[in-house]
C-alpha positions in Angstrom: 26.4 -5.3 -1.2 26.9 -4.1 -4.4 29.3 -0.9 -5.0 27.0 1.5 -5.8 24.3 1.4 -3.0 21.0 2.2 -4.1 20.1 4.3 -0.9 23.1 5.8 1.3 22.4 7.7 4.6 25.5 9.3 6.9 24.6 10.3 10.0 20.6 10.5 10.2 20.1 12.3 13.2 16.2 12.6 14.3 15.0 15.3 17.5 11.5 15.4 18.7 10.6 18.5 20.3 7.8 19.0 23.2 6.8 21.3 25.4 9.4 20.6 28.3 12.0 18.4 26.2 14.1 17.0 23.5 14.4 13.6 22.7 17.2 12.6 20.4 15.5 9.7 19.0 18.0 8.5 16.2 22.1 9.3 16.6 24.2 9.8 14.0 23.1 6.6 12.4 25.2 5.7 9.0 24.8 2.9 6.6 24.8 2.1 2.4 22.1 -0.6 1.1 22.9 -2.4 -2.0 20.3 -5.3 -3.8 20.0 -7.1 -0.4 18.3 -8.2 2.7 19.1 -5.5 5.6 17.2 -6.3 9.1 17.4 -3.7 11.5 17.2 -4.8 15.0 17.1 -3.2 18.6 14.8 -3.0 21.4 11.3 -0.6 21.7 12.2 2.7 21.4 15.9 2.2 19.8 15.1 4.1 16.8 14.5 1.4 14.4 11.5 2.4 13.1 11.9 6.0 12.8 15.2 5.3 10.5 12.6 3.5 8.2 10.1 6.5 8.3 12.5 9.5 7.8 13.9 7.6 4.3 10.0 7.6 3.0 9.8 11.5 5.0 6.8 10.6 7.1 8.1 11.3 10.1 5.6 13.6 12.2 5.8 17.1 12.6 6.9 17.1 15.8 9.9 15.7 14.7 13.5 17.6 13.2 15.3 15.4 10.3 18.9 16.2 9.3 21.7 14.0 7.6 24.6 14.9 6.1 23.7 12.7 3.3 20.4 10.5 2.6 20.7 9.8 -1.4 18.0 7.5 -2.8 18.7 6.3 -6.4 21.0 9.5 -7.0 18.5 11.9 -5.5 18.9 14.0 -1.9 16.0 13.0 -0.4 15.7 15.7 2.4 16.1 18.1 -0.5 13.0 16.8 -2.7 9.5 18.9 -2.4 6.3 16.7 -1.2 5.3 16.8 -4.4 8.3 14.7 -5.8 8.1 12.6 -2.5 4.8 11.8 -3.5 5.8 10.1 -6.7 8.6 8.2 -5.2 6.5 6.9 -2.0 4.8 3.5 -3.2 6.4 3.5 -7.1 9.8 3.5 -5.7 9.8 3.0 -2.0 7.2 0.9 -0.5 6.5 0.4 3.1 5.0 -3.2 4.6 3.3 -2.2 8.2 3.2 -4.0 11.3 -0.6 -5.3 11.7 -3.0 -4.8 7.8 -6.0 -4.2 10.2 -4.8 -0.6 10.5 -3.0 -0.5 7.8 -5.7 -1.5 5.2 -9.0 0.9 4.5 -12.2 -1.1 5.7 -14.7 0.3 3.8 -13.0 -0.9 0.4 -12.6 -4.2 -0.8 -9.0 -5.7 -1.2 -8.9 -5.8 -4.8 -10.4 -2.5 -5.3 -7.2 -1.2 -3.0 -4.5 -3.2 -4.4 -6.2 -1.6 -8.0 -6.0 1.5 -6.5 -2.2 1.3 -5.4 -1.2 0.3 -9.2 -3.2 3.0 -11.2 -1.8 5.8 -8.9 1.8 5.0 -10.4 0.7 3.5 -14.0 -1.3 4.9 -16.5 -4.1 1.6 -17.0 -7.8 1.5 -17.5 -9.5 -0.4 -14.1 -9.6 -3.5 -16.3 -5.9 -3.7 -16.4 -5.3 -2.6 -13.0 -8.0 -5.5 -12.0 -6.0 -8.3 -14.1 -2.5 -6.8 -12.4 -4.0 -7.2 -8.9 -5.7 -10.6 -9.4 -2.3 -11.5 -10.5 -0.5 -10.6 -7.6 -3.1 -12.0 -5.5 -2.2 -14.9 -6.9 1.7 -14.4 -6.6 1.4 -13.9 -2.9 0.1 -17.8 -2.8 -3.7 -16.6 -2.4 -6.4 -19.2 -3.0 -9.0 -17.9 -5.1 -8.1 -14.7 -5.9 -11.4 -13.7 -7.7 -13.3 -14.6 -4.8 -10.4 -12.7 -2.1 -10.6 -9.8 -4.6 -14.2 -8.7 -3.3 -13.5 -9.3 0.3 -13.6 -6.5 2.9 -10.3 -6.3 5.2 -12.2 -7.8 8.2 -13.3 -10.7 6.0 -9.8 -12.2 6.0 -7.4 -13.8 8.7 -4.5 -11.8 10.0 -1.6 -13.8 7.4 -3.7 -13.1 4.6 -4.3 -9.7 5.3 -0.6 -9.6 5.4 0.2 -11.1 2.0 -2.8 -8.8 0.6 -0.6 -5.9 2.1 2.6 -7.2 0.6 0.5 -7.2 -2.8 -0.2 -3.7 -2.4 2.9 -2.4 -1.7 4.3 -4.3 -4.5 2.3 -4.2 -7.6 3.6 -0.7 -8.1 7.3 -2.5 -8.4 9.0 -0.2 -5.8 12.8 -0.6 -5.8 13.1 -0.1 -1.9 10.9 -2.1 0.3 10.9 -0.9 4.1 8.9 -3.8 6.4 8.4 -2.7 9.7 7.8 -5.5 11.9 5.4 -7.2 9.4 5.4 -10.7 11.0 5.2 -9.6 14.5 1.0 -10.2 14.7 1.2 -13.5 13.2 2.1 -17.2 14.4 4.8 -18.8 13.9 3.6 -20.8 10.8 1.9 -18.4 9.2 5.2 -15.9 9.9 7.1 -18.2 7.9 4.7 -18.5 5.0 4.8 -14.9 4.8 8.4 -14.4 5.1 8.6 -17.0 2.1 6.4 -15.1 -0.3 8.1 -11.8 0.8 11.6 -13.5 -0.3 10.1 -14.6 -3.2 8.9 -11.2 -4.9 12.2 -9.3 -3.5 14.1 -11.4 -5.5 11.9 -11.5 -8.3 12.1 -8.0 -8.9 15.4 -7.5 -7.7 14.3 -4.8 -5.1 16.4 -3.8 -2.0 14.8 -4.6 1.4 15.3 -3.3 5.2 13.6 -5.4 7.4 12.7 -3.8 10.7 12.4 -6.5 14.0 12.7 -7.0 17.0 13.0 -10.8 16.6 17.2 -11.7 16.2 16.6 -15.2 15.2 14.1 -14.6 12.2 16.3 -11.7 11.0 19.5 -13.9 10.9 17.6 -16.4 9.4 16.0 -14.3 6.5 18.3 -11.4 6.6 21.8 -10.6 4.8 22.9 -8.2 6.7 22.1 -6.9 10.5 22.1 -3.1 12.1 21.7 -3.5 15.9 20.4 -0.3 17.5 20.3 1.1 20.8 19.1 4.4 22.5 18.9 5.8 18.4 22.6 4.4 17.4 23.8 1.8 15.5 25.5 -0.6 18.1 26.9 -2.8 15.7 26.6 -3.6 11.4 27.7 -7.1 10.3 26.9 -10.1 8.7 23.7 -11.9 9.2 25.6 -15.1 9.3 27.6 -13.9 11.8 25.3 -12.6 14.2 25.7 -15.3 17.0 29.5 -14.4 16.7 28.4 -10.4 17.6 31.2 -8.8 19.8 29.3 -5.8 21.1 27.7 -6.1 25.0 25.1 -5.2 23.9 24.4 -7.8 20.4 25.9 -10.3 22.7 23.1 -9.4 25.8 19.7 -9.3 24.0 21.5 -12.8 21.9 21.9 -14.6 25.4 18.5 -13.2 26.5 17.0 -15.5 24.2 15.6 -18.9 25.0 17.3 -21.6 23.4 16.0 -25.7 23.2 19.7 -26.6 22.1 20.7 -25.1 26.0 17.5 -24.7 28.3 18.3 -22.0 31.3 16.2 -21.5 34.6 16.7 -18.2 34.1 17.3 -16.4 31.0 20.0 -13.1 31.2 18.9 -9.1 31.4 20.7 -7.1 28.9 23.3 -4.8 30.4 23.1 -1.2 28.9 25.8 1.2 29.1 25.2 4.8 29.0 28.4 5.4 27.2 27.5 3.3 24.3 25.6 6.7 23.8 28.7 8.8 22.8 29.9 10.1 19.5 32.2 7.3 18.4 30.9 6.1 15.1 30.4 2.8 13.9 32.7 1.4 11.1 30.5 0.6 7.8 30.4 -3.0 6.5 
């Protein structure tokens, strides 16, 4: 990580308030990102994804956002109006989803939407913006991009809706890139093949990444640097490398919960949780 992070966040706390109840969703959660790779990792409901959200401030209304710092490129960003927020979502943080079929608008063809996506955040005539999204069509290893261009969203398969997703988010050249669980609808081969072309443009454009799974052995695979969460708190922040040498219960439990062909099991172990991982002791920064 470099020494001046681009985005630095000390303890994000998130609340979501209903009629009967309060659910602290995200704890006191604390970490600087420099020019790398940063998977976050945890179980359903451990607060990963709303970490990603709050940064780009769409979390719902429902919910209370507070941090004693959360600085993006020099700026506060729970001070910023919507209408600044607006200019930095997509030009200078982009966010991958989890499944293009939602994600994507199916009455307008790719190309027209990946057109769309660069003229909001540069000034070019529609035969510019046309050239720049062929182009990345073609950077995400499509086939044929003219022909891709004029396709609906339900035309194409679920990896290259994907790639055609990644193209959208960034043509605009976004120096953040939040992907939340954008492999997770997609098989095994074709999770690689997107992972590779997502590696690819991150590091062509030098852009900072946080990489949002459920899925250990991808993100130590793909990742530089791992945040393990549980219950909304950061359980544990350390090298990717040296995730199978985790020391936490709880990194150690959902790492042993995995099936492995190096040493088959009958029976695979449950994660042990322990309410007082829930306290206020905080989590030393890498």
């Amino acid at each position: 990580m470099t020494d001046d992070p681009i985005l630095s966040i000390r303890k994000l706390n998130i609340h979501f308030h209903g009629e009967n109840r309060t659910t602290h969703a995200v704890r006191n959660v604390s970490f600087d990102l420099g020019v790398e790779k940063l998977g976050i990792v945890g179980e359903s409901g451990s607060g990963k994804s709303q970490t990603g959200r709050s940064i780009m401030r769409l979390s719902p209304p429902t919910a209370k956002v507070t941090a004693d710092r959360m600085v993006f490129n020099g700026e506060n960003i729970l001070d910023l109006s919507e209408r600044r927020m607006r200019r930095i979502r997509g030009r200078e943080i982009a966010m991958i989803l989890q499944d293009p079929k939602y994600s994507l608008n199916p009455l307008m063809t790719v190309g027209k939407q990946i057109s769309e996506a660069y003229r909001v955040h540069h000034r070019a005539s529609r035969t510019e913006a046309r050239r720049r999204a062929l182009e990345m069509l073609e950077s995400v290893h499509i086939r044929d991009p003219e022909r891709v261009f004029d396709l609906l969203p339900h035309e194409v398969s679920g990896g290259m809706g994907q790639r055609i997703m990644i193209a959208m988010m960034l043509i605009p050249e976004p120096k953040l890139i939040i992907a939340d669980e954008p492999t997770s609808a997609l098989d095994v081969t074709v999770r690689r093949q997107v992972l590779s072309v997502l590696q690819e443009l991150v590091e062509r454009a030098g852009a900072s990444l946080i990489f949002i799974s459920h899925d250990l052995n991808l993100v130590a695979d793909f990742c530089d640097r791992v945040l393990v969460m549980y219950g909304g708190r950061v359980m544990e922040d350390l090298a990717a490398r040296d995730l199978g040498r985790a020391q936490h219960p709880y990194t150690r439990g959902l790492l042993d919960s995995l099936p492995r062909l190096d040493s088959p099991r009958a029976e695979l172990a449950v994660p042990v949780r322990d309410p007082a991982w829930l306290d206020d002791t905080e989590v030393e920064l890498a």
